[in-house]
C-alpha positions in Angstrom: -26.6 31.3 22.9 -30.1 32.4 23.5 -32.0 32.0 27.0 -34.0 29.2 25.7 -30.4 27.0 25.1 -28.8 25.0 27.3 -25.6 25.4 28.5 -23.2 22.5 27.4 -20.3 21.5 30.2 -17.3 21.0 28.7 -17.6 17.4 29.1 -20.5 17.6 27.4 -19.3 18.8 24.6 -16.1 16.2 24.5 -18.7 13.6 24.5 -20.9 15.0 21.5 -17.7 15.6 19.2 -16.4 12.0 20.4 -19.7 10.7 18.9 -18.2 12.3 15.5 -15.1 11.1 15.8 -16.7 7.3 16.0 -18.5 7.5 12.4 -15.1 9.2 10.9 -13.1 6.2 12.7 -15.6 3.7 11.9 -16.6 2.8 15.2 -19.5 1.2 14.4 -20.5 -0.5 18.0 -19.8 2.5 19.7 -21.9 5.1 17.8 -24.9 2.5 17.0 -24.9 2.1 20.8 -25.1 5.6 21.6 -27.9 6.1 18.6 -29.5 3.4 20.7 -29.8 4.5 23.9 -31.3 8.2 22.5 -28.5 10.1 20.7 -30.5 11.5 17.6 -29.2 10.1 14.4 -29.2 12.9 12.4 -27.6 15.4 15.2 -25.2 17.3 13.3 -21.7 18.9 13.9 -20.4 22.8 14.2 -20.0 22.5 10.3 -23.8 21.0 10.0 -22.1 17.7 9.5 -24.1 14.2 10.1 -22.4 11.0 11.2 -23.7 10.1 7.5 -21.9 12.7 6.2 -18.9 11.8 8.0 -19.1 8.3 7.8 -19.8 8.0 4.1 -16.6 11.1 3.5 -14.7 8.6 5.5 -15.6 5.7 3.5 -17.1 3.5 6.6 -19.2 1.4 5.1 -20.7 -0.4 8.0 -21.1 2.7 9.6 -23.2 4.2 6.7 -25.0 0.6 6.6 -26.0 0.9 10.7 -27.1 4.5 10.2 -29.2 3.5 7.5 -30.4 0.7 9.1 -31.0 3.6 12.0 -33.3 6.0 9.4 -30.4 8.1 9.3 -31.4 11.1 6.5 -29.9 10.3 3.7 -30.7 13.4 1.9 -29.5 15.9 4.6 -27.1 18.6 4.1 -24.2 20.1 5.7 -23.3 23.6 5.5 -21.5 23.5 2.5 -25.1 22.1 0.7 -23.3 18.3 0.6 -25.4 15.6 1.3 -23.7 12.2 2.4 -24.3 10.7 -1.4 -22.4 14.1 -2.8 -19.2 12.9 -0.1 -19.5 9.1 -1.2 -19.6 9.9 -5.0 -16.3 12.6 -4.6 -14.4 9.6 -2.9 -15.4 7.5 -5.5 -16.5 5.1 -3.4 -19.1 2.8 -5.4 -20.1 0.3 -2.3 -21.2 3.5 -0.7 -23.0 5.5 -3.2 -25.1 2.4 -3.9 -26.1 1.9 -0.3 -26.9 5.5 0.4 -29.1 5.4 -3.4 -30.7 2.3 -2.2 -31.8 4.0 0.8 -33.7 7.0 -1.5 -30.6 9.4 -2.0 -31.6 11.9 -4.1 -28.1 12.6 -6.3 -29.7 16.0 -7.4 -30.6 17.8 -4.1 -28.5 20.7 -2.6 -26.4 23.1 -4.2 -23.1 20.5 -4.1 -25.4 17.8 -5.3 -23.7 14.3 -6.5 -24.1 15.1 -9.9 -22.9 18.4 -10.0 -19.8 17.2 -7.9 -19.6 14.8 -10.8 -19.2 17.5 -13.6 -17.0 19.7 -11.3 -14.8 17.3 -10.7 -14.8 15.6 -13.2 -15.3 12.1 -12.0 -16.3 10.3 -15.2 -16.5 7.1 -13.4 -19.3 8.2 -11.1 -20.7 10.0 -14.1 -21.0 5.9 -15.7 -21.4 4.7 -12.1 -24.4 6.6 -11.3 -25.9 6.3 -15.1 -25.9 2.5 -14.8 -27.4 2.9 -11.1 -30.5 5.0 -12.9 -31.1 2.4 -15.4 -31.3 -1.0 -13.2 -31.5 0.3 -9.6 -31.8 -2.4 -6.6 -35.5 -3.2 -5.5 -34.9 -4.2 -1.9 -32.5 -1.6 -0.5 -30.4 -4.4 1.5 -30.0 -6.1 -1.6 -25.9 -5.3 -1.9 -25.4 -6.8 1.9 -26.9 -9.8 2.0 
């Protein structure tokens, strides 16, 4: 650490990566509350990780929905150049990719992009999936929760 840093306790620190552990667990309640009361919603993990990230790898819907709902960054990347849209589309997970692309996903930024994880994978579904998003995509971004 630089001078200008602060020094995290140890306790500190336990309390930050339990933060993580709530949007992997989908622990909705728990993280929103701490987002709340001033927890940045975009802080990010030793691996550059978001709770968006992790929520959306994890497939926790209403955790991705209350970070949303939060102006979580739906674009931001990890480390690795994934975005939360580029973890939802490798799980396959449909419910998710849609809200994150309601919420202005972009599934061509970063290096790991959603559509390149697409062709890497080859995840033909998500190819279709996200093809069919592009041609009728949802006006009102809450549209699918409702």
């Amino acid at each position: 650490m630089t001078d200008n840093e602060p020094e995290l306790s140890d306790e500190q620190i336990e309390f930050l990566n339990s933060l993580f552990d709530f949007a992997r667990e989908g622990k909705t309640q728990a993280l929103s509350s701490a987002i709340d009361q001033g927890i940045p919603v975009n802080l990010t993990n030793h691996n550059g990780d978001t709770f968006l990230i992790l929520a959306a790898y994890r497939e926790q819907a209403a955790v991705v929905d209350t970070l949303i709902e939060r102006q979580a960054d739906v674009n931001a990347l990890n480390s690795r150049g994934q975005s939360a849209l580029t973890s939802s589309i490798f799980m396959q997970n449909e419910e998710i990719s849609t809200a994150l692309l309601n919420a202005g996903a972009d599934p061509d930024h970063g290096p790991q992009s959603a559509r390149a994880t697409i062709t890497a994978m080859g995840l033909e579904n998500m190819g279709e999936f996200l093809a069919a998003y592009e041609n009728h995509p949802a006006t009102d971004p809450f549209e699918e929760h409702k």
